[in-house]
C-alpha positions in Angstrom: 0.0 0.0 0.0 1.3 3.5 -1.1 0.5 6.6 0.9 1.1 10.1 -0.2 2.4 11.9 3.0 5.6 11.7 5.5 4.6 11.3 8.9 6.0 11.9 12.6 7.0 9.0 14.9 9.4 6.6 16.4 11.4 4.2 15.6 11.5 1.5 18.1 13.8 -1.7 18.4 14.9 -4.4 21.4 18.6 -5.5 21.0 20.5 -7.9 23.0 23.9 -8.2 24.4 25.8 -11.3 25.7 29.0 -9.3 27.5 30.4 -13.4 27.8 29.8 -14.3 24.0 30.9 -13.2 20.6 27.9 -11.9 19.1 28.1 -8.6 20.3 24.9 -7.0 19.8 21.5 -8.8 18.6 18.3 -7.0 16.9 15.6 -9.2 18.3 12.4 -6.5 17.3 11.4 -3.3 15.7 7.8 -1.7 15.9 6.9 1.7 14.5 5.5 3.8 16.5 3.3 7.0 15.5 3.1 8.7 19.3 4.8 9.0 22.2 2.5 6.9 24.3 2.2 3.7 22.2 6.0 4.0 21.5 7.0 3.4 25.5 4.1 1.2 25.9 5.5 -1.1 23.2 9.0 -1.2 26.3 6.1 -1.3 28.8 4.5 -4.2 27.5 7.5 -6.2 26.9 8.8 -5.2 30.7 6.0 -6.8 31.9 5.9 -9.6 30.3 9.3 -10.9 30.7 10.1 -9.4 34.4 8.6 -12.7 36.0 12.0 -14.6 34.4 13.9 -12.2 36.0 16.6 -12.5 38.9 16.0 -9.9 41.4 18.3 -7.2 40.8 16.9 -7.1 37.0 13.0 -6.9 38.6 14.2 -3.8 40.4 15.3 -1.8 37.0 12.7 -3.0 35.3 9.6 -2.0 37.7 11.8 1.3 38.6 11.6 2.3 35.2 7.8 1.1 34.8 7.2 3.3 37.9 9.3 6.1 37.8 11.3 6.3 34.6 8.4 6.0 32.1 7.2 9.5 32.7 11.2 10.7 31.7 10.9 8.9 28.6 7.6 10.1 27.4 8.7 13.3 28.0 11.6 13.5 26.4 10.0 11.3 23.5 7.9 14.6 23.5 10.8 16.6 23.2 11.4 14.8 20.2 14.9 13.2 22.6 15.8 9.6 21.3 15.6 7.6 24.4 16.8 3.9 25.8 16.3 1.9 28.6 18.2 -1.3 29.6 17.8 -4.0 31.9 20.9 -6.3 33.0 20.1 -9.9 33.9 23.3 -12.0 34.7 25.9 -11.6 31.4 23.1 -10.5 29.5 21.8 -6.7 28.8 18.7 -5.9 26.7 18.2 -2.5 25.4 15.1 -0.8 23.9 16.0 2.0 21.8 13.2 4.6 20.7 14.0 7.5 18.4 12.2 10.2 16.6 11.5 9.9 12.9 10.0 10.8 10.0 8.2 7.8 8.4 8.6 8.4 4.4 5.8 7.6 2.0 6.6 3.9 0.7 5.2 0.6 0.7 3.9 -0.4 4.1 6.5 -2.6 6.1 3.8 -5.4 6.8 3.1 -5.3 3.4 3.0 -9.2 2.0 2.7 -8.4 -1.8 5.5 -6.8 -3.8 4.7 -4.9 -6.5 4.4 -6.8 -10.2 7.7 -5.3 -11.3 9.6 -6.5 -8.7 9.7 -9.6 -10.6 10.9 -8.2 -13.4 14.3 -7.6 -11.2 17.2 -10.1 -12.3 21.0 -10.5 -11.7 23.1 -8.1 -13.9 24.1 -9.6 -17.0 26.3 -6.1 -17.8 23.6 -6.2 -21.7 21.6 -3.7 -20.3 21.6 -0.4 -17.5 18.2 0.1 -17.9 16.3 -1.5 -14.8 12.7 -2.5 -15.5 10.1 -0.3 -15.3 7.2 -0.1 -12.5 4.4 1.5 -14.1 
């Protein structure tokens, strides 16, 4: 689906981070957000799902944040601020990162069809620079 307009929001994703292992730093989700409020619900919603696994130490950040920090973010979120909040449990960290953005007019990102002419895209056999046309 194709819409005319850019439009305000936030870009929201969950990483991990193993400090023992070699991965380094893991995109596990991404949700776009187009407010504030339903951006650090998306981090609420997820803290409160997962904080029963947690040890105690990692409950603590988590329900401080739900409690007190929340408020910090929206605001700054308001403030157009890029925001994170992390929560350490043993060797592992997990991060939520929320930023300010301006979604651009292309095809939805949930979006199951691609458009006929994407088809029409094949390796380059160096014959041709003209790409196919979408029309």
């Amino acid at each position: 689906m194709l819409n005319g307009e850019a439009r305000w929001g936030y870009w929201c994703e969950c990483w991990t981070e193993d400090f023992y292992g070699q991965g380094g730093l893991e995109l596990r989700a991404s949700f776009d957000a187009y407010s504030a409020p339903q951006a650090d619900r998306w981090v609420a919603v997820a803290l409160r799902t997962i904080s029963p696994a947690f040890d105690p130490d990692a409950s603590a950040q988590a329900w401080e944040w739900l409690y007190d920090g929340r408020i910090d973010t929206r605001r700054a979120l308001l403030r157009s601020e890029p925001c994170t909040v992390s929560v350490t449990i043993d060797s592992t960290r997990i991060i939520w990162t929320i930023r300010p953005v301006i979604f651009l007019a292309l095809a939805h990102r949930q979006g199951t069809e691609l458009p006929a002419c994407a088809y029409d895209f094949k390796p380059h056999t160096g014959r041709s620079n003209q790409p196919p046309r979408c029309g």
